[in-house]
N, C-alpha and C positions, 0 to 999 in steps of 0.2 A: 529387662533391658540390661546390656551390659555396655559401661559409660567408662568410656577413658577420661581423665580426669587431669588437668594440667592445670601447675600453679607457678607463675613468676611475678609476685608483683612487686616482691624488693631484693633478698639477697639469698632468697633459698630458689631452689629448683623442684618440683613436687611434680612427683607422676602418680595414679595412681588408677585399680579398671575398680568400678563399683559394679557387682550386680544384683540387682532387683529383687529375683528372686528367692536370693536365700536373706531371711531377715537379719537381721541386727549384722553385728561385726561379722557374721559370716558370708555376708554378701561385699567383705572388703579382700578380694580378691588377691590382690598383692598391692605392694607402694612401696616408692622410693623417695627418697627427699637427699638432693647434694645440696651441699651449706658450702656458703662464699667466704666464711669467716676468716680462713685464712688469705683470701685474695685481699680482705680489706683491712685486716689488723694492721698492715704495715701503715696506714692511712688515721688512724682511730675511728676511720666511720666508714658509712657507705659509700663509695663513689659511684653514683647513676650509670656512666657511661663504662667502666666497670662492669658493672654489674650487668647489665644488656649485653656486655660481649660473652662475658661468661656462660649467660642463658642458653644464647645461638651456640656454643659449643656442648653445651652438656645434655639439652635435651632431648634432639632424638634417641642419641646411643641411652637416655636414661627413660622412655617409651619402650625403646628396643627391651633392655632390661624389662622392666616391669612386665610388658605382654609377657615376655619368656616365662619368667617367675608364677605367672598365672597361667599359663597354660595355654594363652592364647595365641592367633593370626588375626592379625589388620582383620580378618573378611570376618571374623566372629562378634569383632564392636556393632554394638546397633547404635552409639551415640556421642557426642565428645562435649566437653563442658572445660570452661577457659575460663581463669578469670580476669575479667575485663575492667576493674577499678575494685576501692581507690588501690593508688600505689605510683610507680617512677613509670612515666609514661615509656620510655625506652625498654623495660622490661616487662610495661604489660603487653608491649605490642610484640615482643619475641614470641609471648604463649600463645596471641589471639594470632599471630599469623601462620605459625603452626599448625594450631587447630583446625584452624580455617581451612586449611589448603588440606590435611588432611580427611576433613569433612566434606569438602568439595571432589577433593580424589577418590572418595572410598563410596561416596553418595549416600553421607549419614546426615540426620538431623546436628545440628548444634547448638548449644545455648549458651549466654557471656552469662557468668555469676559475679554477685557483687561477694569480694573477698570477709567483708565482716560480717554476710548475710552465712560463708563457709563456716567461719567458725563458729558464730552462735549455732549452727544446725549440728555441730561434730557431737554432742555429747548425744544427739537422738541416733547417730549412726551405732550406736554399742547399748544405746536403752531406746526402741522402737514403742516402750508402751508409754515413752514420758510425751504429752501434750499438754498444747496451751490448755490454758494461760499461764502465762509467765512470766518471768521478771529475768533478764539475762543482764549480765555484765561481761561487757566486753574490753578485757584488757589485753590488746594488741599492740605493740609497737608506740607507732603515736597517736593510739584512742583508746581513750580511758571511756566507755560509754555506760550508760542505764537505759534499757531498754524494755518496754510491756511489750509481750509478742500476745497480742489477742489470738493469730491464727496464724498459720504460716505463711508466709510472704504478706504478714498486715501488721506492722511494727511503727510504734510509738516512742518516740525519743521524751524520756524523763531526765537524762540529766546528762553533761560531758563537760571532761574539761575545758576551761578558759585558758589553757596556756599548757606547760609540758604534760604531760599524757605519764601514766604512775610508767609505764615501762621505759618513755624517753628520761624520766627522773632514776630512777634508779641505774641506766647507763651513765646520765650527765654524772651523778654523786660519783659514782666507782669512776671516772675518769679526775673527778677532784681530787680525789684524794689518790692519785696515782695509780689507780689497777688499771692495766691493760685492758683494749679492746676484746671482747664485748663484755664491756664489765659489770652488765645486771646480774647475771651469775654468780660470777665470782663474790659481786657483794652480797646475795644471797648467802652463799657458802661459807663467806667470813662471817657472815652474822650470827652462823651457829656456835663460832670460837667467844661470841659476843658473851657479858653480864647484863642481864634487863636490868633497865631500870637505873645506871649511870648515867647516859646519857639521856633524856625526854625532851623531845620536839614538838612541837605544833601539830594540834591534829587538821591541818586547814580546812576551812569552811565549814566544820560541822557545830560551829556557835553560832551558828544562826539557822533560819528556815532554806531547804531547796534541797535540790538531789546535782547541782554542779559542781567541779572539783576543779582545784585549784595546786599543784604542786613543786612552781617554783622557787615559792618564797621559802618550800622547807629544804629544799636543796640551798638557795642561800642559806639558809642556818647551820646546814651541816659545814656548809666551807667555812661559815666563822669559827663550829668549835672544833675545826678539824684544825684550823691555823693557831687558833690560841692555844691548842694541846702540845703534849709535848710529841705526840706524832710517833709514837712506838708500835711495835706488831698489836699489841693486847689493845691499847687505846683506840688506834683501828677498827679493828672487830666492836669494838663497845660502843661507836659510834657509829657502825655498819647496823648492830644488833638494834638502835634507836631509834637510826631512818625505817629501818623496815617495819620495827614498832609502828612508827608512825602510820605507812603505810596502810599497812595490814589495817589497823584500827579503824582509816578512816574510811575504809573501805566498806568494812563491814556495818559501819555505821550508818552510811549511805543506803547500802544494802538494803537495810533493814526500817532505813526510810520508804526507799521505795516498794519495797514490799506492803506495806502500808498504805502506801500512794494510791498501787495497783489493785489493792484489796484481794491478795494471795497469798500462799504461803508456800508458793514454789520459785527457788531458785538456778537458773543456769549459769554457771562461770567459764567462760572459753579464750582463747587468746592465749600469749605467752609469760604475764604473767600469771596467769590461771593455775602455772604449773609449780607454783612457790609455797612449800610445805607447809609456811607457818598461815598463809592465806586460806589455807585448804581446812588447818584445823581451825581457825577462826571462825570460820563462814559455817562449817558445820557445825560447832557449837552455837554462834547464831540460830542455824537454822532448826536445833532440836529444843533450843529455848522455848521455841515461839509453837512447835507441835508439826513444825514444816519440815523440807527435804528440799538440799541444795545437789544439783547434779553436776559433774567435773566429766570432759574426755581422757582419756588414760594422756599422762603427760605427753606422749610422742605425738599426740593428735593436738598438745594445745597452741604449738609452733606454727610458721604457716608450713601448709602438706597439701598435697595431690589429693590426698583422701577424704578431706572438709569439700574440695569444690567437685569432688566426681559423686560424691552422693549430694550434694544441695542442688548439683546439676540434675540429677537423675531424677529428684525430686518434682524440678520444673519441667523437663523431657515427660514424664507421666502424666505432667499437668498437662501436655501439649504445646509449651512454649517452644518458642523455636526462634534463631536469630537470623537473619537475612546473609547472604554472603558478606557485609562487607567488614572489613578484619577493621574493628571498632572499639574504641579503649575510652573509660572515663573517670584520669587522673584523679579527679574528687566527684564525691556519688554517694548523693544522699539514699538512706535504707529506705527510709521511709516512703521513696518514689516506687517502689519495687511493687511490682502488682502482686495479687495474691492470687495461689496455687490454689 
């Protein structure tokens, strides 16, 4: 099957065709992704109603694109794949009503993907022979999750945050301390100018037992010792290099709880911050400690993209699922309701 693939559920635009046929990343035909970031910098954040306008402009001319780029005509799709939650209801309803009307037009199957069921599946679109069981982390936007995949579409929540999400914390901190919009990045990349080990923060919640995570209280921390500093370029980065310490640490710490939990010794990391260098070398050191193997999507895939939901789509289109006409979105949408393929 060859699956068109659309993704709007906060401030990117994602197209992409999947086909079936050819395995691994070769079956990822072409893909686009336009980013709102400059529509929303002037803002510091997202605007919802923004961002839905934006969608309805970018995305057929970014369908057009991609077919071209693959080589294809509307009449060559056998399938289209939306996704339908979680995310800003104004902008999942731009992709599903898209979809929709073009599945209805062209007289294909379609199916609604849940957006964190995309990313946990991205790192099997480039390694086809990795299967459950599994232990996935998904750090997306505002979900920090722990997740057992027994089987595909059969997922077990172990643990998530209670409050900001690692990737809403690492924008909130780069906004404390004055970096511009969208400032997980950039404090990423300041943390490289960073000295380990000046600054040390809380590693939250891993003194005690569980696999949930907790990351506001370490953002307050940084703002105290970002205010009692004397606030220079170099002090900066050393207290950028600290948070992310933090981060990283507690993550993998978690990790490696629940890997344990799960009683495996395979990990998946997907989402955007998945794509943070010193997390990557972490988690794989973690995971050759232990005699295990953690898997990563190449960075461009760990953002949200067209290409997570037209192969997880594809994957349910094979299963036989199929969604009814009606252009239907669900703003919050539990994994764990998702039937299995």
């Amino acid at each position: 099957m060859k699956v068109l693939g659309i993704e709007t559920s906060c401030d990117e635009t994602g197209v992409a065709v999947y086909d079936t046929a050819r395995p691994g990343a070769d079956g990822l035909l072409a893909h686009a992704v336009y980013s709102q970031v400059a529509l929303h910098a002037e803002y510091g954040g997202v605007v919802p109603e923004l961002a839905s306008r934006d969608h309805v402009r970018k995305l057929l001319p970014l369908v057009r694109q991609t077919l071209a780029e693959a080589g294809l005509a509307t009449a060559d799709l056998d399938g289209v794949a939306y996704t339908a939650g979680p995310g800003l209801v104004g902008a999942l309803l731009v992709g599903a009503g898209v979809a929709r009307a073009l599945a209805w037009g062209l007289d294909l199957p379609a199916v609604a993907v849940h957006h964190m069921e995309g990313h946990l599946l991205a790192p099997l679109l480039e390694d086809p022979d990795l299967e459950p069981p599994f232990v996935a982390l998904l750090v997306s936007g505002g979900h920090t999750q722990l997740v057992a995949v027994e089987a595909l579409g059969a997922y077990r929540l172990l643990g998530e945050t209670l409050d900001d999400a690692a990737g809403e914390a690492f924008d909130k901190t780069a906004k404390l301390m004055g970096l511009p919009y969208p400032g997980g990045p950039q404090l990423a990349q300041l943390a490289e100018q960073g000295t380990p080990g000046v600054y040390r923060f809380a590693r939250p919640m891993t003194d005690r037992p569980g696999l949930d995570f907790s990351f506001s209280g370490l953002k307050t921390q940084v703002l105290l010792a970002w205010q009692g500093s004397d606030q220079s370029a170099q002090t900066r980065a050393d207290i950028a290099r600290g948070f992310e310490d933090a981060v990283v640490e507690t993550l993998a710490i978690k990790c490696e709880r629940a890997l344990d939990a799960a009683g495996c010794d395979t990990l998946v990391v997907a989402g955007g911050v998945g794509a943070n260098k010193r997390l990557r070398a972490r988690l794989q050191a973690m995971a050759e400690s232990r005699g295990g193997q953690v898997r990563f999507p190449r960075p461009a895939l760990c953002t949200d993209n067209g290409a997570m939901i037209a192969f997880a789509g594809a994957l349910r289109l094979e299963a036989g699922q199929r969604a009814d006409a009606a252009v239907r979105v669900t703003p919050r949408w539990d994994m764990a309701s998702l039937p299995a393929m």
